[in-house]
Z-matrix of the N, CA and C atoms (Angstrom, degrees):
N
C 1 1.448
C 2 1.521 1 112.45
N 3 1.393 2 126.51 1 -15.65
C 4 1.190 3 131.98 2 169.44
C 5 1.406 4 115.75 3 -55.38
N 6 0.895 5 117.89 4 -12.76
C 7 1.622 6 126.06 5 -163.94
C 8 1.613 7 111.28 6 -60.37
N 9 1.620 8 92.73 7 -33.53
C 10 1.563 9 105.39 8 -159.28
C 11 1.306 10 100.77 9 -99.77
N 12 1.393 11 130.89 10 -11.17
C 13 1.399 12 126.65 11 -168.86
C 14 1.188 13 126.80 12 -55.45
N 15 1.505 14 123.21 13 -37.04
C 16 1.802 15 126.67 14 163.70
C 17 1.077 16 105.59 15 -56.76
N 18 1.432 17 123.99 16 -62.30
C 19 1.344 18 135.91 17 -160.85
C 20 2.116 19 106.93 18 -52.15
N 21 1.186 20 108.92 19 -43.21
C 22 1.608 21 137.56 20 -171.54
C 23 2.184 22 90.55 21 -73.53
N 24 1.122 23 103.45 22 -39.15
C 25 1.669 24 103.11 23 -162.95
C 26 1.729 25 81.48 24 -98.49
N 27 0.701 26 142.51 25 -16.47
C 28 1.910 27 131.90 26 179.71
C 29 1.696 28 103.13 27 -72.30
N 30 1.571 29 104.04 28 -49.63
C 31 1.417 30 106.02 29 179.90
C 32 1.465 31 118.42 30 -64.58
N 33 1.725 32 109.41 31 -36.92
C 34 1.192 33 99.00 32 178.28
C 35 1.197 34 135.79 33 -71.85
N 36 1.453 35 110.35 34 -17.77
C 37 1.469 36 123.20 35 170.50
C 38 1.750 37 109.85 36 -63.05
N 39 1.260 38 92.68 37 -36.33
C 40 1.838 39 112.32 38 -172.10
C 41 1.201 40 116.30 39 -62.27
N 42 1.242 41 123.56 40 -26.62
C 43 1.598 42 152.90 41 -156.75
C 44 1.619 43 112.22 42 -96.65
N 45 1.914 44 99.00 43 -60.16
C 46 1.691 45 113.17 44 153.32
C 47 0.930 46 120.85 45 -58.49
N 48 1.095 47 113.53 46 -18.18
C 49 2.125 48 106.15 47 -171.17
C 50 1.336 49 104.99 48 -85.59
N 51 1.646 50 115.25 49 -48.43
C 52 1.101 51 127.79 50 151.88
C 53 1.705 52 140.64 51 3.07
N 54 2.045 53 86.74 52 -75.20
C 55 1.154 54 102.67 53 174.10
C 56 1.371 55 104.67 54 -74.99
N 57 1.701 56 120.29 55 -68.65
C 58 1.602 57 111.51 56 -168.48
C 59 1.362 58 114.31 57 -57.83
N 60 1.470 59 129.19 58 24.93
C 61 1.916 60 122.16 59 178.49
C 62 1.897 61 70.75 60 -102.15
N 63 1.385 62 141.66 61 -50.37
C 64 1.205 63 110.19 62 -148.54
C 65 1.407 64 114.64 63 -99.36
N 66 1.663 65 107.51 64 12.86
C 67 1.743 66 106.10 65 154.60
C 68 1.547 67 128.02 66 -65.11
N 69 1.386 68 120.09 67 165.50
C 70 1.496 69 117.87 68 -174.88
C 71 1.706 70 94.76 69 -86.24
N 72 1.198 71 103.26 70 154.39
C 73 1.084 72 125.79 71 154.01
C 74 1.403 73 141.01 72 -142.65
N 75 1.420 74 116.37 73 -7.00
C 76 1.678 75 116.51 74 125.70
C 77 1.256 76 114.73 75 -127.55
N 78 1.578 77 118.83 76 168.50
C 79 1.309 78 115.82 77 122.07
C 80 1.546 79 143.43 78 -99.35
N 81 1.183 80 163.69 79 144.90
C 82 1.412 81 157.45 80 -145.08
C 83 1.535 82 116.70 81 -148.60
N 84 1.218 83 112.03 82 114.52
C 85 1.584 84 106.48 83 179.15
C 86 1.494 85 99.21 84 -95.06
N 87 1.142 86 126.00 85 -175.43
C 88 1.042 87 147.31 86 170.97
C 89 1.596 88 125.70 87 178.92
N 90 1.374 89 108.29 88 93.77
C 91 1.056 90 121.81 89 -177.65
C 92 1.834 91 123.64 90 -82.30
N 93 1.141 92 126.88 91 -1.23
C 94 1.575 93 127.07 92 163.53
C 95 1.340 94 94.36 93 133.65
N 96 1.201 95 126.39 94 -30.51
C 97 1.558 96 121.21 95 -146.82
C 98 1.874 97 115.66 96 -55.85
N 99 1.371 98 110.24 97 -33.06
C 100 1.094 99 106.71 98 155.72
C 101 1.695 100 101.61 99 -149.71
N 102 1.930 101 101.38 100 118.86
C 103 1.003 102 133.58 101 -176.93
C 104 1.469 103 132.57 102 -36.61
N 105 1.312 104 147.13 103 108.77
C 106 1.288 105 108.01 104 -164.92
C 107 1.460 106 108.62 105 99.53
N 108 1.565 107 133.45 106 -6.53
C 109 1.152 108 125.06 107 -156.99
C 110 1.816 109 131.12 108 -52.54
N 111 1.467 110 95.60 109 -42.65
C 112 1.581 111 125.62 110 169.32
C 113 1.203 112 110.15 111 -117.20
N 114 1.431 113 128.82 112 -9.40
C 115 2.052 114 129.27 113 -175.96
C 116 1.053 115 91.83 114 110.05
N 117 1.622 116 146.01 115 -62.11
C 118 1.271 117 144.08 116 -149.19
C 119 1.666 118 116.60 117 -52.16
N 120 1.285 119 104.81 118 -40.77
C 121 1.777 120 112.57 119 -172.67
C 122 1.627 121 92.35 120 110.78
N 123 1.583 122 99.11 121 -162.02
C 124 1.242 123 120.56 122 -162.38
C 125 1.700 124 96.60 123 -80.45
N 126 1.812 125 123.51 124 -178.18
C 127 1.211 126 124.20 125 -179.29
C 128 1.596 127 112.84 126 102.92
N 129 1.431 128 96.98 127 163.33
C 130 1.470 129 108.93 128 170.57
C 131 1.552 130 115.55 129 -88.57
N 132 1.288 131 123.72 130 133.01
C 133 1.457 132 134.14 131 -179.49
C 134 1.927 133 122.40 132 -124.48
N 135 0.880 134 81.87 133 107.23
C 136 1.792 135 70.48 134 177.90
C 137 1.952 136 93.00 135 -110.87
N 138 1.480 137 71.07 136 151.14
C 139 1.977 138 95.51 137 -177.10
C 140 1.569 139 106.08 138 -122.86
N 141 1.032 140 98.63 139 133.08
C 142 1.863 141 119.85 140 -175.23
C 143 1.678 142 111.61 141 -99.44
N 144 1.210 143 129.28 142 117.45
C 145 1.322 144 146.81 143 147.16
C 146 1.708 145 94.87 144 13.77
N 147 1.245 146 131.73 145 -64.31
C 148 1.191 147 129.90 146 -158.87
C 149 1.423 148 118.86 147 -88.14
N 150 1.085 149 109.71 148 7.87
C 151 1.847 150 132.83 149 166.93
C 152 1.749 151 101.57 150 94.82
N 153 1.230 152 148.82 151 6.03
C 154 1.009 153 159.41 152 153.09
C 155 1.982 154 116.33 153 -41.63
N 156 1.596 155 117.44 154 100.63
C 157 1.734 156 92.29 155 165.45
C 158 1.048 157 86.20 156 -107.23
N 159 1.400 158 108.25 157 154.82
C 160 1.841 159 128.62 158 131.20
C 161 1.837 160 121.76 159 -97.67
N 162 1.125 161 89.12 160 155.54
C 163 1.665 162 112.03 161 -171.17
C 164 1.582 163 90.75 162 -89.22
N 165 1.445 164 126.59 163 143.73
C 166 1.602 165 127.38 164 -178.17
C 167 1.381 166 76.30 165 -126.24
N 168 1.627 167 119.58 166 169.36
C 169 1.027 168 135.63 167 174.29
C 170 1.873 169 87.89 168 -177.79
N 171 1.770 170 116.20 169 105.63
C 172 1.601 171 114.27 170 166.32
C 173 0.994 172 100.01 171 77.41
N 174 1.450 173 129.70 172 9.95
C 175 1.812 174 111.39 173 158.96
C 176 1.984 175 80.39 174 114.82
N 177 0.807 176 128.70 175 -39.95
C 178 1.991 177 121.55 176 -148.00
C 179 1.762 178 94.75 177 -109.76
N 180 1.439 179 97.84 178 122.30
C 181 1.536 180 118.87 179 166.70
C 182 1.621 181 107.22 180 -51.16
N 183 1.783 182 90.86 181 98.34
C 184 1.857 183 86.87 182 -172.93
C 185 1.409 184 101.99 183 -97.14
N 186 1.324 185 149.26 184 -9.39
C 187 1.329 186 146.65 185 142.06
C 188 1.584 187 130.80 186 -169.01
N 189 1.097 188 121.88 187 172.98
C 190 1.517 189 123.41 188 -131.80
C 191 1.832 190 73.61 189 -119.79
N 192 1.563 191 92.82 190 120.42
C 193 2.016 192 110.42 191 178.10
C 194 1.675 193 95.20 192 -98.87
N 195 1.256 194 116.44 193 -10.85
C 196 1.683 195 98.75 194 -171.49
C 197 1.633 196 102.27 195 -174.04
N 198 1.337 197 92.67 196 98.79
C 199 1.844 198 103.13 197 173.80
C 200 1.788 199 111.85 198 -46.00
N 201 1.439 200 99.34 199 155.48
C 202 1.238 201 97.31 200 -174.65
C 203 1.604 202 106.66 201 -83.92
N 204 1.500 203 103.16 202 179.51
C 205 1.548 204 106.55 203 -176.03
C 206 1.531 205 124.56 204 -93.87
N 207 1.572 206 105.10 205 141.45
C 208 1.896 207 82.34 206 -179.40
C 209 1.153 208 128.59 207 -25.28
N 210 1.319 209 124.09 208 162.18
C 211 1.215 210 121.19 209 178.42
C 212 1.671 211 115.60 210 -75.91
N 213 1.555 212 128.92 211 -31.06
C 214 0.747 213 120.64 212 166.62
C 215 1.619 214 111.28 213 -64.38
N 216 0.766 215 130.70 214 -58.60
C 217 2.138 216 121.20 215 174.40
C 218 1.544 217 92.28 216 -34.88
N 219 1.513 218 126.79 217 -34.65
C 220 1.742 219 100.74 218 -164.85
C 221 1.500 220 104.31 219 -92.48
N 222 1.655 221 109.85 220 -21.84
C 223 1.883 222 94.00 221 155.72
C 224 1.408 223 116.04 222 -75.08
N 225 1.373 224 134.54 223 -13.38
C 226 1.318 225 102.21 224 -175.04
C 227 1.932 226 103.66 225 -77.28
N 228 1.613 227 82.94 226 -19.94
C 229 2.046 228 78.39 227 -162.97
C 230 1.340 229 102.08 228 -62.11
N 231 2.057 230 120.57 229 -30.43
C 232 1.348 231 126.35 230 -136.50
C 233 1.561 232 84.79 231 -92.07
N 234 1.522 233 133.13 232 -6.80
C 235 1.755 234 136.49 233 -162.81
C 236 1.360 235 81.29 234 -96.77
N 237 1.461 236 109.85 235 -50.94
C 238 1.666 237 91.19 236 -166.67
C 239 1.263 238 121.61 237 -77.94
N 240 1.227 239 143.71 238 -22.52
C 241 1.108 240 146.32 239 156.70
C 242 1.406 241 129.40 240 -23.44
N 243 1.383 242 100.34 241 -57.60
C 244 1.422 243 135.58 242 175.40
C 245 1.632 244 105.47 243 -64.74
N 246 1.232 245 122.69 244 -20.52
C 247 1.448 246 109.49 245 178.07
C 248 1.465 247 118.53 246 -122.92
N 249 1.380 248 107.92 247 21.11
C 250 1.808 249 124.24 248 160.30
C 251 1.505 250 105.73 249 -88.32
């Protein structure tokens, strides 16, 4: 039964990375004061573990400023994380 054990621990890492790429990890206002602050413009932004923001506007994800990152970039970020 050992056979499968890398193969069984690849997914599980794959699975966690998974989940922690689609936790928050900020939120960001930006009210005008200086223009341009992050590229996005003015508004509320929250940014997700997996390099993904959305723009909020009233509570509802009104559109996506920055797709998330392969999934392999979100295991390497989700390995390193784990070992700070």
């Amino acid at each position: 039964m050992t056979e499968y054990t890398e193969l069984v621990e690849k997914r599980r890492i794959y699975l966690d990375a998974e989940e922690w790429g689609n936790k928050v990890s900020m939120h960001y206002v930006c009210k005008g004061v200086n223009k341009g602050d992050l590229g996005y413009g003015e508004g509320y932004f929250v940014y997700y573990n997996n390099g993904a923001v959305h723009r909020v506007d009233g509570g509802n994800k009104i559109s996506i400023m920055q797709n998330p990152n392969p999934i392999v970039d979100v295991i390497d970020d989700y390995i390193r994380s784990k070992q700070c």
